[in-house]
N, C-alpha and C positions, 0 to 999 in steps of 0.2 A: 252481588257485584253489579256496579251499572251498566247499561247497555254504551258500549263509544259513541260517542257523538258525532255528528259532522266532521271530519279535518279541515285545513283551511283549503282554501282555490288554491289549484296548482299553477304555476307560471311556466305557459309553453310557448318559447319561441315572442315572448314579448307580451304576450297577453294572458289575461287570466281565466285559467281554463277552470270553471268546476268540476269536481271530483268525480260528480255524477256523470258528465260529459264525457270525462276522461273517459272511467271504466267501460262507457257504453263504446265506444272505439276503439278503445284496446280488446272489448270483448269482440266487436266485430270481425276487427283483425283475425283473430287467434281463431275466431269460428269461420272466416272463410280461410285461414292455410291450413287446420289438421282438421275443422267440423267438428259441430258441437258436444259432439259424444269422445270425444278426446280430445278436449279441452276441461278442467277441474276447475272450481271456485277459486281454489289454490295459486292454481299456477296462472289464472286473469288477479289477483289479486297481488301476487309477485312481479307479472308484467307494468300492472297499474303504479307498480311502487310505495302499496299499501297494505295493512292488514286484513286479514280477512275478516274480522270484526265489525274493520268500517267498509265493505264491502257490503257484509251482509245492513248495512245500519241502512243503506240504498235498495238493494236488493237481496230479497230473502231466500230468494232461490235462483240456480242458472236457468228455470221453466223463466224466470222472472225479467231476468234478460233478457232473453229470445224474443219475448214476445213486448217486450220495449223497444228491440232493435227492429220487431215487424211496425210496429208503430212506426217510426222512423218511415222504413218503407212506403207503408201505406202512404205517409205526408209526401213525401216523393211522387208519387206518383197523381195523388190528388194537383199538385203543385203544375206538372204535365198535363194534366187534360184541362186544368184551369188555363193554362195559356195555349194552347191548340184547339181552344172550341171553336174558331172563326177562322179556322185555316185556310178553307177554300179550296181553288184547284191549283194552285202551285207548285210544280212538279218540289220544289227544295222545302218547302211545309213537311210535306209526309218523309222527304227525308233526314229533317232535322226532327222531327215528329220520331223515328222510327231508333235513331241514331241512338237518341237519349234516352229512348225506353232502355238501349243495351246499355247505356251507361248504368244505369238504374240496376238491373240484373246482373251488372259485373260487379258492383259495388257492394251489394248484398246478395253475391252469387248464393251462400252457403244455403239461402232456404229453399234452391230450388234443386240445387247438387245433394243436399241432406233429408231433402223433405218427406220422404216415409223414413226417416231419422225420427225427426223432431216429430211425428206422429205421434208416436208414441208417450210424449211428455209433452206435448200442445197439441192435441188433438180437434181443439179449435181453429187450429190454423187452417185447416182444410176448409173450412165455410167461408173464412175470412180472403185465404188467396184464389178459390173459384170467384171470389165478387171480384176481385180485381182484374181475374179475364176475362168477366163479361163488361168491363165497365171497358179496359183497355182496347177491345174486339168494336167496340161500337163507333168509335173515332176513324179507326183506321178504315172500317168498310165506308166510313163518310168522303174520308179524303181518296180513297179508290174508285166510290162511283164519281168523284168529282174530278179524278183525273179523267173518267172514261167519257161522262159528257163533255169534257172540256176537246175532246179527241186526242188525247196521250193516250191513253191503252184503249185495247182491242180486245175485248173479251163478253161473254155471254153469262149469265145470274150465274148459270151451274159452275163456270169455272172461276166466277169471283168468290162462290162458296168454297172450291178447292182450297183458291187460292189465300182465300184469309184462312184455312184451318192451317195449310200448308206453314204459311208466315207465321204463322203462335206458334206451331212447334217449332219449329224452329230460333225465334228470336225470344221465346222462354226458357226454352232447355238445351241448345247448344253448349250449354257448361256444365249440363250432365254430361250429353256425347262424349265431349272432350277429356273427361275424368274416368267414364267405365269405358269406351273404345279405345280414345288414342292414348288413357293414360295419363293426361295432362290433369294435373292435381294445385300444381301453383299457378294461375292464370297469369297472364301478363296481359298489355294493353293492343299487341299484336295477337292476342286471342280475340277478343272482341272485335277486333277487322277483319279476322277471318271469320267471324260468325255474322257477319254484316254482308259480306262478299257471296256466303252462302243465300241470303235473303234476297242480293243481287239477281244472283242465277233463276232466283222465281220467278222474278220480273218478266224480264230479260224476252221472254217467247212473246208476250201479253203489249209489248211498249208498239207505239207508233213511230211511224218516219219523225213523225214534231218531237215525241219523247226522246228520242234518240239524239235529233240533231241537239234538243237541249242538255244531254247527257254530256257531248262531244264537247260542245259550248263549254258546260263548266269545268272538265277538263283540263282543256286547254289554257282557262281561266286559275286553275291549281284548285280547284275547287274540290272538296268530296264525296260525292255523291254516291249513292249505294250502287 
């Protein structure tokens, strides 16, 4: 019997979605509400509105997805430090800077809510997202000494080193926190604010009279700043 072939582009919403595109979204989905280990070929194949035939005709395994959707990721965040390499000392750089790291992380929460999950069946992943927090660590400690010379924060080597270990954990696995302490399993977009609001409270001791007045400024301006 032959193997299925391509199906044609699906039409979503006006435009022509490939098949391939579709799946990798709807696999996305289905892996960040129940994760990847309950989730089936099957039943991304039933959500896609396809067979699992021409499933497998794209992807030969769910290992195969995963690590298409890390792809994805990785392009994500390549795309961030491509436009943030000349930020400067701007107090609203680092927090537009910091904002969309969490978009990034919400969007593709599951690999970090799952990830001694997917260990076990990507086991590559692990060399692959340590380089993404040494590559993402390197920016943010640019734009922190450039707040501190610029005189917005107040702080000493030793607690800019707390203080950047402080901010990765938190603004990489606050959607773990959220899943084994409070429970919270279906994120929503008032998740990610309140894991923003936590990266706030870092700050917060470390800001100057100028950081602050500027904080108040945008404010009042409706602006939002961490």
């Amino acid at each position: 019997m032959a193997e299925p072939g391509p199906p044609p582009k699906t039409r979503r919403r006006g435009k022509a979605v490939s098949t391939r595109d579709h799946l990798i979204a709807v696999s996305l989905a289905l892996f960040n509400e129940r994760g990847p280990d309950r989730v089936t070929t099957a039943q991304i194949a039933e959500a896609a509105g396809v067979n699992e035939g021409n499933l497998y005709y794209y992807f030969k395994t769910k290992q195969a997805l995963v690590l298409t959707i890390f792809d994805r990721f990785e392009a994500a965040v390549d795309h961030l430090l491509a436009r943030d390499k000349a930020a400067g000392a701007d107090p609203a750089a680092y927090v537009a800077f910091l904002t969309d790291w969490f978009e990034i992380v919400w969007t593709y929460r599951f690999l970090y809510r799952d990830f001694m999950g997917l260990m076990a069946t990507a086991p590559e992943l692990r060399r692959r997202i340590r380089a993404i927090s040494d590559r993402i660590r390197t920016p943010v400690r640019q734009l922190i000494e450039h707040m501190r010379a610029a005189g917005l924060m107040d702080l000493s080597d030793e607690a800019l080193d707390s203080l950047l270990h402080n901010v990765w954990i938190v603004s990489t696995y606050w959607v773990v926190y959220l899943d084994v302490q409070e429970g919270v399993r279906a994120l929503k977009k008032s998740d990610l604010e309140w894991g923003l609001k936590q990266v706030a409270n870092l700050f917060q001791p470390h800001l100057t009279e100028a950081a602050r007045r500027w904080l108040d400024a945008q404010s009042e301006a409706g602006g939002s700043p961490i």
